[in-house]
N, C-alpha and C positions, 0 to 999 in steps of 0.2 A: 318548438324549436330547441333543437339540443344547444346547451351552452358551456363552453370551457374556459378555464381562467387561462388567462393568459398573464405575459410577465408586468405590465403595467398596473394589473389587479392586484396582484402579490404582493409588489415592490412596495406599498405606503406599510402593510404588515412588514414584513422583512424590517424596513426600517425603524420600525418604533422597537420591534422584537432586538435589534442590534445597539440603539442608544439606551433600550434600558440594561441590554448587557453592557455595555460601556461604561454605563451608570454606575453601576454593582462594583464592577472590576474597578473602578477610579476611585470607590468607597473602601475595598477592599487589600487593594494592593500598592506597593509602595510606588513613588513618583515614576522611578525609572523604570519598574517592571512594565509596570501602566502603558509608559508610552513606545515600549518597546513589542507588548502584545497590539496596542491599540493597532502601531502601525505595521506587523504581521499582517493583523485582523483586516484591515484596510486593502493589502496590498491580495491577499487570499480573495476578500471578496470582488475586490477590481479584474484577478485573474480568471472567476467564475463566471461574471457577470458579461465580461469582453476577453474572448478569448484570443482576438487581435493584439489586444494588451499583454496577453500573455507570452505570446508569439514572439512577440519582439522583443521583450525582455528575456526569454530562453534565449534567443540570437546572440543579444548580446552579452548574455553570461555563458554561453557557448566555450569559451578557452579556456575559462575558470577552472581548473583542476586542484589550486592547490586549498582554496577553500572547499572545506570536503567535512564528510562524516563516513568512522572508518570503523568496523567491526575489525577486531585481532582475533585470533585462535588458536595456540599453539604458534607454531613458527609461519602463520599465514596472515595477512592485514589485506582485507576488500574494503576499496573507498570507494564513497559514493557522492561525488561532486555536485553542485549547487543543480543542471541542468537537469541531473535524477529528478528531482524532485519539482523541476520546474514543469518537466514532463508528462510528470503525474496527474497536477494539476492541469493541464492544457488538456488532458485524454478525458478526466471527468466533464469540464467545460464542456468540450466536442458533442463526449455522449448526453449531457443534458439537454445541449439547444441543438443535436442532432436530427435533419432535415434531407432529405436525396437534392431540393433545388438549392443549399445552402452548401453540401462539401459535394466533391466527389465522390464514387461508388469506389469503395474499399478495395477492391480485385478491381483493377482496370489496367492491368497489363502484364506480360508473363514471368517478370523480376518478383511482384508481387507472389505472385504463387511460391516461386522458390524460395523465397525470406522465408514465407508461412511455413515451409516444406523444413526449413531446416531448422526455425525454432522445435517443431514437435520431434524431430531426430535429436536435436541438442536435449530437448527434456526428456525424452525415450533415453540419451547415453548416459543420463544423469545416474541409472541405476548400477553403472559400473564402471564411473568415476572412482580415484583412488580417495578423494579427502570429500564425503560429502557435505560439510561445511562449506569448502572450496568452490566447489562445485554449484552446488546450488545460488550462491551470491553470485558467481562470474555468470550463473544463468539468470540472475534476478537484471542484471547490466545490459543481458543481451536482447532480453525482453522489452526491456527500456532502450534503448536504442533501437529495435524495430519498432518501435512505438513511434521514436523520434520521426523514422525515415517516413512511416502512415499518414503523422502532422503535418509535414512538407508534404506530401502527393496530394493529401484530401484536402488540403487551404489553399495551395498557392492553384489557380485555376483559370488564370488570362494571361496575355503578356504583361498587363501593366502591374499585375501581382508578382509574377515572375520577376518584373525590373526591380522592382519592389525590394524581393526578397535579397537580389543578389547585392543592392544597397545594401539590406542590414548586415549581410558578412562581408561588404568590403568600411562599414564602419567598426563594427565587431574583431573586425586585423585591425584598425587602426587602433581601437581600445588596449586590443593585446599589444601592439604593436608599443606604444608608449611604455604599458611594464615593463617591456621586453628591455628599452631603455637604458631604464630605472634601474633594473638589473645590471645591463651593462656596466653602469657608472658607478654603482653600487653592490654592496655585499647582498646574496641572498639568502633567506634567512627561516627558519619553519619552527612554527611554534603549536606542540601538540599538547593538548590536555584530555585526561581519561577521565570520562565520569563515571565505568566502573570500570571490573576487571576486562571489559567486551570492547564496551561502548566507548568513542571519544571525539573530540572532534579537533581541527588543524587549520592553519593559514598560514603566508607565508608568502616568498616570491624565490622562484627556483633557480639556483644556478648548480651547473655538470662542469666540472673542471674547468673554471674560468666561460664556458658557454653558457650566457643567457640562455632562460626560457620565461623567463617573467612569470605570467600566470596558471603556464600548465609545463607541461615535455619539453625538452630541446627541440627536440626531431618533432613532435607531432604540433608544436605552435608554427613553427619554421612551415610546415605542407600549409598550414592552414594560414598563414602569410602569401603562399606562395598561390594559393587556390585564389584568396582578396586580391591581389596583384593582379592576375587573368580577369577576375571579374573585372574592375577595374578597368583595364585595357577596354573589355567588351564594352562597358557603359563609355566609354571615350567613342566610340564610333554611331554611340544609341542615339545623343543628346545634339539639340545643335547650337543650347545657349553656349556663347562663349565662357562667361565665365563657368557653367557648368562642367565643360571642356577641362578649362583651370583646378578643375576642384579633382575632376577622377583621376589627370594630370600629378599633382599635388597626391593623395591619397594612395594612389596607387606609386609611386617615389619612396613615400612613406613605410608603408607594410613591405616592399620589397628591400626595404635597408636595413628593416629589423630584421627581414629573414637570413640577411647576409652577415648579421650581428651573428646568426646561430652558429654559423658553420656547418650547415647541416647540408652536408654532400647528397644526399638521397632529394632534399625538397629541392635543390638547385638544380638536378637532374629533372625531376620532377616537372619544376617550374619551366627550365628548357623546351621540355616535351610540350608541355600545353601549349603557349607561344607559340613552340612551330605548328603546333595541329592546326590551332586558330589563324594561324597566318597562311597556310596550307588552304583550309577549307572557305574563309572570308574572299569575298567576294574583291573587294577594297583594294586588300593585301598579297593576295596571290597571286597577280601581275606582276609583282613585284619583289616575290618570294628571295631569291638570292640576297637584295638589298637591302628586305623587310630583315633577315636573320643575323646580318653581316653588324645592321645598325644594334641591335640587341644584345648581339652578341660584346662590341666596343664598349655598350652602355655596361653591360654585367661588369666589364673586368674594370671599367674607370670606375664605379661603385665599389667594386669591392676594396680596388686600391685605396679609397678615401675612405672605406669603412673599417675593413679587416684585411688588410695582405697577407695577414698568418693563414686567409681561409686558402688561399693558390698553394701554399705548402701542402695544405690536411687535403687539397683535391689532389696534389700528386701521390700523396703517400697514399690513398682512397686509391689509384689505381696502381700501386706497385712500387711507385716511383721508392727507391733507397740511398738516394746519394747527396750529396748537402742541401739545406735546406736554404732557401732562398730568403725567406720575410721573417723566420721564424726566431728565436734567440740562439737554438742549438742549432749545431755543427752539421749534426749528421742526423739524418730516423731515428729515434728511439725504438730497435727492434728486440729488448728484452721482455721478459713476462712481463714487464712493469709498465711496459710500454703501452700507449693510447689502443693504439688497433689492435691489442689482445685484450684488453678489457671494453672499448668500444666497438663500434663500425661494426663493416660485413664480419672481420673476422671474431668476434666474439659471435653473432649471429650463426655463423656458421655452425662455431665450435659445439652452440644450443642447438641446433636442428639434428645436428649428430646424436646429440644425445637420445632426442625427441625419436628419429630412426631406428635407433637402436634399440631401444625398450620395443618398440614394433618389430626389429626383425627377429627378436628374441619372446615376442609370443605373437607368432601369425594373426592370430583371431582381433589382437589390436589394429594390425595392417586394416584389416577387413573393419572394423567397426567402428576405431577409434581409441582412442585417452581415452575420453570421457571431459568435460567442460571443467578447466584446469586442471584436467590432467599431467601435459606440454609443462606446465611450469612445475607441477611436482615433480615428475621425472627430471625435467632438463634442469632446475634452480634458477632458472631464467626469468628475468623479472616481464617476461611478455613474451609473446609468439615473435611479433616484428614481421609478415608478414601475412598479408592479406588472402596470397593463394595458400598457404600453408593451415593459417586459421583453422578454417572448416577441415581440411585433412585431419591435423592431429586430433581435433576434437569430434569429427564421428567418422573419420575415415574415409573408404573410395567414395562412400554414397556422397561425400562433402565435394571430392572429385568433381565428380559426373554433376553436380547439382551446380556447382561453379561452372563446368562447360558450357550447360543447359544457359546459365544464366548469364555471362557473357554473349553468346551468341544472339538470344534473346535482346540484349543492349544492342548488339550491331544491329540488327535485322531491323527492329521495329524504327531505332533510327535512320538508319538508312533511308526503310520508309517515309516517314517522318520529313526526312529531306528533300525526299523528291513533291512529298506535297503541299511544298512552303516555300516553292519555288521562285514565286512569283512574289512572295512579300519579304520586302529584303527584312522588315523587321523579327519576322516568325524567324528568319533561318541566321540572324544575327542573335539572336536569344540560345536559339539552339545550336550555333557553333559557339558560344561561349560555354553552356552546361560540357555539350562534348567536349572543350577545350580540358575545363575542370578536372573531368571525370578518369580521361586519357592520362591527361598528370600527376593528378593525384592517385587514383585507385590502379590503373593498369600500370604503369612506371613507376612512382616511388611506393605503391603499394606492394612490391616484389620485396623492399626490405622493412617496411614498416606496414605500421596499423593490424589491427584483429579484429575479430566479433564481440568476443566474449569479456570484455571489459571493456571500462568509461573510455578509451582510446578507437572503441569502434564505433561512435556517434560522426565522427569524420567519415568513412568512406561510403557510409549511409547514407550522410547529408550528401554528399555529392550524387552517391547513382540515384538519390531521392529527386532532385534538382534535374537531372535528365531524364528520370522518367515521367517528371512532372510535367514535363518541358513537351515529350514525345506527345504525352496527354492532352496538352491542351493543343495541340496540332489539328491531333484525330480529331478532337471535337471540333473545332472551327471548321474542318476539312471535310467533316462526316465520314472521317473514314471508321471502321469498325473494327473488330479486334480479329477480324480475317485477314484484314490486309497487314498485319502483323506478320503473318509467314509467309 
């Protein structure tokens, strides 16, 4: 009879093999390094051993941007935030205790192919990239975040994992959420040290002209408040303990006040769109659609009054508006160079995609192929793409195009599906009108002026279409439907 060890076999080795390394190390090194590897050592091997563990602790450092480790080069700095590396470790976990009755099958639906489709184009444009330093690192980011979006589809695999998950990102806003605060109330502040000429590392809590961002972006904590907020709503209709009720009530009040701390015009748009999608598509809600929007609508603007009334100024000026300003200190817009909306918002966005254009109408074969991955920001000086359909464009071109077409309609379709066969359990199609709520607000609407691929800022629009096609997934399988009835 063939015999294989298994992990109970192992584990009394491992263990003695680890205390007498600990042993050494406690002999070896001074108090504080000691207890700063030990508990490394600790938290590495809990991540390996439970990759559940690990899971939730990526979630919850999820926002963390400003603690980071950041290669410099010339006039370029790539950071690479805490969840890089949290990621790392969940993908070896995976593949250790990797099993087909234990995750998901890796390709289980047509988003999946396209992600695959445009990492190998991103690393194919890498060869005519302008900075291959540049380059290569914003492709090291994008690697890792398709990895991230892989973690979400291959774990979360029921609904109760699914409720699950959208728990840890609506306490994960409420984490960020509290920085976001703190920032408010407080200066923010960033402290970097280089250990050499390359290599350094940073912390910090962020603030953009008087806008909070606490732990990571203005604009991309603010989307990702505004994505907790929608879950949140969703788990309010999931649950029927009362105080339960109280708590997504409470939690979701929370992350949406920090978001409104931001000012961030794009995730308030954002945030609108999902709301209505969800109240649109909810069963509950859509009886009731005029009243459900009207009530939301009061709640936003009494929020904001008690939070920031300067934010109804920056939404008028956000669409044109130029004539006194109502909440704000000054008189009139500030529309000189110096002004917010020539150095923020659309129109600096703009003024970068111009650029990004122009370098391609001035050598066609770019139109056709691309930058190259950071390319958009050597050309334009632009500290990001900022938007989600443009991403993939500047950086491999039409084929990013088409490969986006491909893969939005693939989102409709197989949801769509998806919907019709979840008809009958109002929980399947309450799960999966929240991921669609998310996905609509976050990546199709506010993803038109924000978010990318190819840097730590595109772990967001991944987590989201991960989270719907995760969602689509566990349909088919309860459903038995197969990857035919996808088209």
């Amino acid at each position: 009879m063939e015999y294989t060890l298994g992990r109970r076999d192992v584990a009394p080795a491992i263990f003695i093999a680890i205390s007498a390394l600990a042993g050494l190390m406690g002999v070896l090194l001074p108090l504080e390094t000691f207890a700063y590897t030990l508990a490394g050592g600790a938290f590495l091997a809990a991540t390996l051993f439970f990759w559940r563990f690990g899971l939730v602790i990526l979630m919850l450092c999820l926002p963390i941007e400003t603690a980071q480790i950041f290669l410099a080069s010339g006039i370029y700095t790539v950071k690479f935030p805490v969840y890089f590396f949290l990621a790392i470790l969940i993908c070896v976990a995976i593949f250790l205790y990797w099993r087909p009755s234990g995750f998901g099958p890796l390709v289980a639906h047509p988003m999946d192919i396209c992600l695959l489709l445009v990492l190998a184009l991103e690393a194919t444009a890498l060869v005519w990239a302008p900075n291959f330093f540049f380059g290569a690192t914003s492709l090291s980011l994008f690697v890792m975040n398709v990895a991230f979006y892989f973690i979400v589809t291959l774990t979360v695999r029921s609904p109760r994992d699914m409720s699950r998950f959208f728990d840890l990102v609506i306490i994960s806003g409420v984490i960020a959420a509290s920085f976001l605060f703190w920032t408010a109330y407080d200066e923010g502040f960033t402290e970097r040290t280089f250990i050499n000429k390359t290599i350094g590392y940073a912390y910090g809590l962020v603030e953009v002209e008087n806008r909070p961002g606490g732990l990571g972006g203005v604009d991309q904590t603010a989307g990702f408040l505004a994505a907790g907020f929608i879950l949140a709503f969703t788990r309010l209709f999931d649950v029927i303990s009362k105080w339960k009720k109280y708590y997504y009530v409470v939690a979701g009040l929370y992350v949406f006040t920090g978001m409104l701390l931001t000012t961030a015009r794009g995730a308030l748009v954002g945030c609108v769109a999902g709301i209505a999608a969800f109240i649109i598509l909810h069963n509950r809600t859509r009886k009731w659609v005029f009243t459900s929007m009207t009530v939301f609508g009061l709640l936003t603007v009494v929020m904001i009054l008690a939070t920031k009334p300067g934010f109804i100024d920056r939404i008028l000026t956000g669409f044109g508006y130029t004539g006194t300003l109502f909440f704000s200190g000054d008189k009139k817009v500030d529309t000189s160079s110096e002004g917010e909306d020539s150095s923020t918002g659309i129109g600096a966005r703009v003024e970068w995609w111009k650029k990004g254009f122009a370098e391609m109408n001035h050598h066609p074969l770019k139109l056709v192929f691309g930058l190259g991955p950071g390319g958009f920001v050597h050309y334009s000086e632009a500290p990001e793409v900022h938007s989600v359909y443009l991403s993939l464009f500047f950086d491999i071109g039409l084929a990013g195009l088409v490969i986006l077409l491909f893969a939005f309609y693939f989102m409709a379709t197989s949801s769509h599906k998806a919907w019709a066969l979840c008809e009958d359990d109002r929980r399947l199609r309450l799960l999966l009108t929240g991921a669609l709520a998310v996905t609509i607000g976050e990546v199709y609407v506010h993803g038109l002026i924000e978010y990318e691929y190819t840097s730590m800022l595109g772990r967001y629009p991944l987590l989201y279409l991960a989270m719907n096609v995760a969602m689509v997934n566990i349909i088919f399988k309860l459903r038995g439907a197969n990857k035919k009835a996808v088209n």
